[in-house]
PLY file of the C-alpha trace (Angstrom):
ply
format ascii 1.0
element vertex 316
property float x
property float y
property float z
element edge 315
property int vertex1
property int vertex2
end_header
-114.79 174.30 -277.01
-116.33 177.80 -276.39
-119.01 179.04 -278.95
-121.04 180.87 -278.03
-121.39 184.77 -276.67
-121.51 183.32 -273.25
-118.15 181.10 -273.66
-120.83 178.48 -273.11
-119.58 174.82 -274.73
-122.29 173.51 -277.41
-123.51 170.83 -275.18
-123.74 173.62 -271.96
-125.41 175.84 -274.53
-128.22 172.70 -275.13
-128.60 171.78 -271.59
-129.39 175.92 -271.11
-131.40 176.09 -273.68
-133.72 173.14 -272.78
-133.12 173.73 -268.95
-134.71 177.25 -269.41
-137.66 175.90 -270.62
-138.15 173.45 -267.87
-138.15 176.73 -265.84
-140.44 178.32 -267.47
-143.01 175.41 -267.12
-141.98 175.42 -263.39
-142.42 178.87 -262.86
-146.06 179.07 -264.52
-146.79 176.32 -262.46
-146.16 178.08 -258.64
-147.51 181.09 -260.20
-150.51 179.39 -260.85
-150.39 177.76 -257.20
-149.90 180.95 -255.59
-153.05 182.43 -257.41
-155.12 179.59 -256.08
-153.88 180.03 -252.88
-154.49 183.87 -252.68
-158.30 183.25 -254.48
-158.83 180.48 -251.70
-157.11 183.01 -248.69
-159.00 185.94 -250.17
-162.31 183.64 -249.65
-161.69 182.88 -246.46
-161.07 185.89 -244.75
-164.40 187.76 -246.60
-166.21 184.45 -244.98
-164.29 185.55 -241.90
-165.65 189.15 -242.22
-169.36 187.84 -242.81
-169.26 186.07 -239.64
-168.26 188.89 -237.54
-170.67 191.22 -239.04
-173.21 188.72 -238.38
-172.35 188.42 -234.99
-172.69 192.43 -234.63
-175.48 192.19 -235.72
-176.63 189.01 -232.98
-174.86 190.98 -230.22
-176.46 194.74 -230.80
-179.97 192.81 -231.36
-179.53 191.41 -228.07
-178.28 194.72 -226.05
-181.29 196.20 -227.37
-183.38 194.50 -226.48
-181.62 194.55 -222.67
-182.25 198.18 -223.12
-185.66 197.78 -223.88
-186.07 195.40 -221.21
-184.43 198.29 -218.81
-186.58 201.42 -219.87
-189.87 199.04 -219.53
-189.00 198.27 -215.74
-191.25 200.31 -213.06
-189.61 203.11 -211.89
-191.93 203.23 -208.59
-189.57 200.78 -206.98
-185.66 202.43 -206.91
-184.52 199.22 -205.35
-186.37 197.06 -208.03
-185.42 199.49 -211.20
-181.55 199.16 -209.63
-182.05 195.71 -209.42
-183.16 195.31 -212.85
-180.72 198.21 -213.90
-177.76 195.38 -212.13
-179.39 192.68 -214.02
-179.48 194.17 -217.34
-175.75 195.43 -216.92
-174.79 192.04 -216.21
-176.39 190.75 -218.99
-174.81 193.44 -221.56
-171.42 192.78 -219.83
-172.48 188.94 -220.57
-173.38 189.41 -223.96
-169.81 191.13 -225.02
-167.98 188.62 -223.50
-169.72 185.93 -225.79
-169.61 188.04 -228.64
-165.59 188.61 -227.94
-165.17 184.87 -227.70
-167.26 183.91 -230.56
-164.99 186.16 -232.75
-161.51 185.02 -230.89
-162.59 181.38 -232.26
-163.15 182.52 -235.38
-159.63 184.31 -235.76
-158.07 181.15 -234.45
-160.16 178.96 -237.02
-159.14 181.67 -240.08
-156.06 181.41 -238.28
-155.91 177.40 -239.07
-157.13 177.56 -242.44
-154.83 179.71 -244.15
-151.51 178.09 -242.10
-153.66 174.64 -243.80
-153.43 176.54 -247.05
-149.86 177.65 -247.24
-148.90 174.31 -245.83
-150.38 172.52 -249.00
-148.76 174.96 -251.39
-145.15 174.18 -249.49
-146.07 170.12 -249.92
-147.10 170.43 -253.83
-143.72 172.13 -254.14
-141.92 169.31 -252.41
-143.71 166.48 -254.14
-142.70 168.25 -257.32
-139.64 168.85 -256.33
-138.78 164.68 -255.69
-140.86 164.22 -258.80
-138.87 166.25 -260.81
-135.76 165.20 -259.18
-136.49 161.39 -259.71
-137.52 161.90 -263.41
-134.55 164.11 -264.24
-131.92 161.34 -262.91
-133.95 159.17 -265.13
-134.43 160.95 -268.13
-131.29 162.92 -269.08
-128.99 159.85 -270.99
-125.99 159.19 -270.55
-123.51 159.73 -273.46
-123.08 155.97 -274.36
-126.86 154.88 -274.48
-127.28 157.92 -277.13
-128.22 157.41 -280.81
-124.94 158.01 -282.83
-124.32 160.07 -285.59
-121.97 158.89 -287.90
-120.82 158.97 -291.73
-120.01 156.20 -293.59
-117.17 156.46 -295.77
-116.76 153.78 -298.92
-113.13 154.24 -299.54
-112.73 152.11 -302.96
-115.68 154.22 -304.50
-114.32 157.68 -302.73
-118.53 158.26 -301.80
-119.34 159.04 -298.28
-122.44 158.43 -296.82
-123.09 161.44 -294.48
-125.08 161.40 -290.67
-126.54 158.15 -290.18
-127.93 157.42 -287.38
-126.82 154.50 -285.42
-128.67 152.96 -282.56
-126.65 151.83 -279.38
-127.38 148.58 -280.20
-126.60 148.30 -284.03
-123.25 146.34 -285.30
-121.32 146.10 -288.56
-124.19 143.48 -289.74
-126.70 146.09 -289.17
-124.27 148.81 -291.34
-124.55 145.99 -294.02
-128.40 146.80 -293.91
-128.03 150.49 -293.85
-125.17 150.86 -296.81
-127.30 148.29 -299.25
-130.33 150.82 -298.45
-128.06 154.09 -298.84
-126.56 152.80 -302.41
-130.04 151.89 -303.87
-131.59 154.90 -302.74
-128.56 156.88 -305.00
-129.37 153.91 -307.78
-126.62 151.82 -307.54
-127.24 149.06 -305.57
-125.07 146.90 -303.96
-124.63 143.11 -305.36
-121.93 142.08 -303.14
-119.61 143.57 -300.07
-119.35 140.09 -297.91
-115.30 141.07 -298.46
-115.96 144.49 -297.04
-113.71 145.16 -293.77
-114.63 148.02 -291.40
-112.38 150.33 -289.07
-113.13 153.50 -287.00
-112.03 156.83 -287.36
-112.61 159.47 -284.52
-113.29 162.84 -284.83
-109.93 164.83 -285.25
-107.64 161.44 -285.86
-106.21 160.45 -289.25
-106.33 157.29 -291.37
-103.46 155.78 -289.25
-105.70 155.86 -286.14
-108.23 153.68 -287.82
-109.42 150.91 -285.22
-110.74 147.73 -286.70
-113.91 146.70 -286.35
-113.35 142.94 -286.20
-116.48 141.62 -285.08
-119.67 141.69 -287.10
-121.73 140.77 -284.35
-120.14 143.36 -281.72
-122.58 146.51 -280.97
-120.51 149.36 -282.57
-120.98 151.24 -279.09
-118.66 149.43 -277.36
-115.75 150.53 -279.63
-117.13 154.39 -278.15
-117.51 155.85 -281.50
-117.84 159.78 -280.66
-120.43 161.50 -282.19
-119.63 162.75 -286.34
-116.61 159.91 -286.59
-116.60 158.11 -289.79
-116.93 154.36 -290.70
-114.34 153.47 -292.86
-115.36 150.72 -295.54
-112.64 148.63 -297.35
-112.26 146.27 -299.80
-114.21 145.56 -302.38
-117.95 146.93 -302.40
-119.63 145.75 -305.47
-122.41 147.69 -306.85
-124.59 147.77 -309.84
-122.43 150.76 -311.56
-119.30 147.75 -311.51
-120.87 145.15 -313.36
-119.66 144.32 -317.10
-121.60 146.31 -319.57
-123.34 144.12 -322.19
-123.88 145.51 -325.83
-127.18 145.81 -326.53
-126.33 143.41 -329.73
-125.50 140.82 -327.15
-127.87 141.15 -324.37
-130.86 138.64 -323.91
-133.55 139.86 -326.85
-137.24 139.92 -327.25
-138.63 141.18 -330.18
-141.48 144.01 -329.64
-140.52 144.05 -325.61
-137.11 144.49 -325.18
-135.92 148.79 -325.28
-132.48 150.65 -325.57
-131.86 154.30 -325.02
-129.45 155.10 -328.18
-126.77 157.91 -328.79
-125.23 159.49 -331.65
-121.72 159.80 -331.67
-120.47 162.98 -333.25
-116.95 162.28 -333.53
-117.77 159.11 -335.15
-120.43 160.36 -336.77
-122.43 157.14 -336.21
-126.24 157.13 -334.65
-128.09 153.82 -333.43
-125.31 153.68 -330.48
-126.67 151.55 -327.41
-126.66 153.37 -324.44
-123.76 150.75 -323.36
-121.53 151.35 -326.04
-122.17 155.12 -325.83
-120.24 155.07 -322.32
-118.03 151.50 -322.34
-116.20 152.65 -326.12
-117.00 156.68 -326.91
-117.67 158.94 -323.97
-114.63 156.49 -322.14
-112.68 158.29 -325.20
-113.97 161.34 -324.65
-116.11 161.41 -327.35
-119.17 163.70 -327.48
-122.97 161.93 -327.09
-126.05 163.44 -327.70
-129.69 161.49 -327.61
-130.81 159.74 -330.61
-133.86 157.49 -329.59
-134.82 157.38 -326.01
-136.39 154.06 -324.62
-136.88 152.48 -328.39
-138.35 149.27 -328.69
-136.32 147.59 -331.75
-137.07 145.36 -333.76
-134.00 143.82 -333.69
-130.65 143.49 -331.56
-129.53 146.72 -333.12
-126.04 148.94 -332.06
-123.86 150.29 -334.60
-120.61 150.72 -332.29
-118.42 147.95 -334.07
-118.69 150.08 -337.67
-117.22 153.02 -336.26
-113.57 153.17 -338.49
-110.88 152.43 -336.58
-112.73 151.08 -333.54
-113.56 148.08 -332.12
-116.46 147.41 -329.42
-114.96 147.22 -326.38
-118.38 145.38 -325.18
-118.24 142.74 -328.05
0 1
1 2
2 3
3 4
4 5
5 6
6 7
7 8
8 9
9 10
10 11
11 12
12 13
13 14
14 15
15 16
16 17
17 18
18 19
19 20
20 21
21 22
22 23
23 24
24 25
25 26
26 27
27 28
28 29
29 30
30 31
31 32
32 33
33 34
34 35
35 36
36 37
37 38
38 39
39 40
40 41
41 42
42 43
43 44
44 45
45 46
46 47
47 48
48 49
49 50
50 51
51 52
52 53
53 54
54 55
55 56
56 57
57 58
58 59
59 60
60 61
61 62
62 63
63 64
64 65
65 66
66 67
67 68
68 69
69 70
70 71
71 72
72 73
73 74
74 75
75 76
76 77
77 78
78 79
79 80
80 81
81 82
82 83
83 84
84 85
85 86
86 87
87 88
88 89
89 90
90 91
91 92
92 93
93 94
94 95
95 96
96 97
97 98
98 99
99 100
100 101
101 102
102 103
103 104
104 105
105 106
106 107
107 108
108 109
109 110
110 111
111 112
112 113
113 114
114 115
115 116
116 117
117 118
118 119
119 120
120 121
121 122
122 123
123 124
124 125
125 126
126 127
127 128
128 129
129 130
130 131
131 132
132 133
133 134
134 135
135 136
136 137
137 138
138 139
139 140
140 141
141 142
142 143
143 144
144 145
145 146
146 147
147 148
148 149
149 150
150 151
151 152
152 153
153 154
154 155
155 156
156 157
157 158
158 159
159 160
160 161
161 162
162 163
163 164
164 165
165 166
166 167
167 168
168 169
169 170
170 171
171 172
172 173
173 174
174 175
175 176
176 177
177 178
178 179
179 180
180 181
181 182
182 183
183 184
184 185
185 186
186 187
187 188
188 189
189 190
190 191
191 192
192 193
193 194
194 195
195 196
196 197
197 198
198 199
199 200
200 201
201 202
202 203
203 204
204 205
205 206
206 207
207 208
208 209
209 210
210 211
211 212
212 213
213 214
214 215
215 216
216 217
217 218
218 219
219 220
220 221
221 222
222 223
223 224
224 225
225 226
226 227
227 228
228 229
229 230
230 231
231 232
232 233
233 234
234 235
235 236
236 237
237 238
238 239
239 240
240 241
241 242
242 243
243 244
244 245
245 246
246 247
247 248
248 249
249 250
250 251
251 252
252 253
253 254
254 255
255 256
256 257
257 258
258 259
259 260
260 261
261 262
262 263
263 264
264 265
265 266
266 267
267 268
268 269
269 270
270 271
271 272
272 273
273 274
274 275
275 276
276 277
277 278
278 279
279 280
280 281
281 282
282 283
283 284
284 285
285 286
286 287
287 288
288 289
289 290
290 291
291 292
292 293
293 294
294 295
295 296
296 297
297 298
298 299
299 300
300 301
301 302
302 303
303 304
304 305
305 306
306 307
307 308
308 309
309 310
310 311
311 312
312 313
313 314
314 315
């Protein structure tokens, strides 16, 4: 299936959408590299710079003092003044080729250092690169160790119980936990569903294509439920909304502690209805109800159903 403006599939459109984050993160992260490298290059070649100004600095000290050394000579001796004139040209020509060495070494040292640096930024990008490699083969799930999303259908009641979640892991005992905490949360809890039979149905197949989920103690995985298919439940699913209403006349009694919400009846023109009655023998007719006395502590078994005319409690 194609959704979206780039014909991209749902799950493609996911893997993008995460995926360009990752990116992101990656991308600040070599930025950041770089910047450190350039600060740390940038350092280097101003030390670089220092040290040949300083040698300058050595080397001009040094052939001024050679000329000082020349123009101090005695100039009543031509052979002596030429030989000191020979001996201080030496030493000048001496002094540059030092100073040219001194400042080949240090090219070839700046030289090493910022190959060193550029060489550290390529191995942090490897290491990250097997890192992230290594943790991506691990991390991304496959599709059968995912949670599953299912609904739970309870076909005798006609309710369905939508997205549940489902671990890998969970069988039909541990849909027994999930339904009896589903109905009580929707106040009807469950009193019995040991009859209950389950069965599968897959996105896009129909009621006939039910599989049955014949083991209890089976991880619902390995039936490959796809993600949204339904849970069928049959049988009989007994819940607090099935059990026998009891007339509030007949019910266990305790003077001063036992309540009843009661109802008047307007067709029958009665009040003092038990909230039983009220739905067992006249809203079942289609009678209409309103509130008489809302949690009323009687003083007796009271309910005035059985003198409606022409009507017999149906809880009696």
């Amino acid at each position: 299936l194609r959704d979206s403006q780039d014909g991209l599939s749902p799950i493609e459109e996911c893997f993008r959408r995460h995926l360009t984050k990752t990116v992101l993160h990656y991308q600040r992260y070599c930025q950041q590299l770089e910047e450190r490298v350039a600060e740390s290059a940038t350092r280097l070649r101003e030390e670089f710079a220092a040290e040949l100004s300083q040698a300058e600095k050595v080397a001009s000290k040094a052939q001024q003092k050679t000329k000082e050394k020349k123009d101090a000579s005695s100039e009543s001796s031509r052979r002596t003044k030429k030989s000191a004139g020979d001996s201080g040209g030496s030493g000048g020509k001496s002094g540059a080729s030092s100073n040219r060495k001194r400042t080949e070494r240090a090219k070839a040292r700046l030289d090493e250092q910022l190959r060193a640096l550029q060489a550290s930024v390529e191995q942090s990008r490897a290491s990250l690169l097997k890192v992230f490699d290594e943790e991506l083969s691990k991390s991304i799930p496959k599709l059968e160790f995912l949670p599953i999303t299912v609904s739970i259908y309870l076909e005798k009641k006609d309710i369905m119980l939508p997205h549940t979640v489902l671990q890998p892991v969970d069988s039909i005992e541990s849909v027994h936990v999930i339904v009896q905490r589903l109905m009580a949360e929707r106040g009807d809890a469950v009193v019995d569903m040991s009859r209950c039979t389950f069965y599968l149905r897959q996105p896009g197949a129909t009621k006939k294509d039910d599989v049955h989920l014949d083991d209890i103690h089976r991880p619902i995985a390995t039936w490959k439920p796809a993600q949204g298919s339904i849970l069928v439940v049959k049988g009989r699913l007994k819940s607090a909304s099935d059990q026998k209403k009891v007339c509030f006349s007949r019910a266990p009694f305790e003077e001063g502690v036992s309540a009843c919400d009661y109802f008047t009846c307007q067709e029958c023109k009665l009040n003092w209805i038990c909230e039983a009655c009220a739905e067992g023998c006249h809203r079942s007719r289609g009678h209409t109800l309103v509130p008489y006395l809302q949690a009323h502590t009687a003083s007796w078994a009271c309910c005035y159903c059985r003198k409606a005319k022409g009507q017999k409690c149906a809880l009696r």
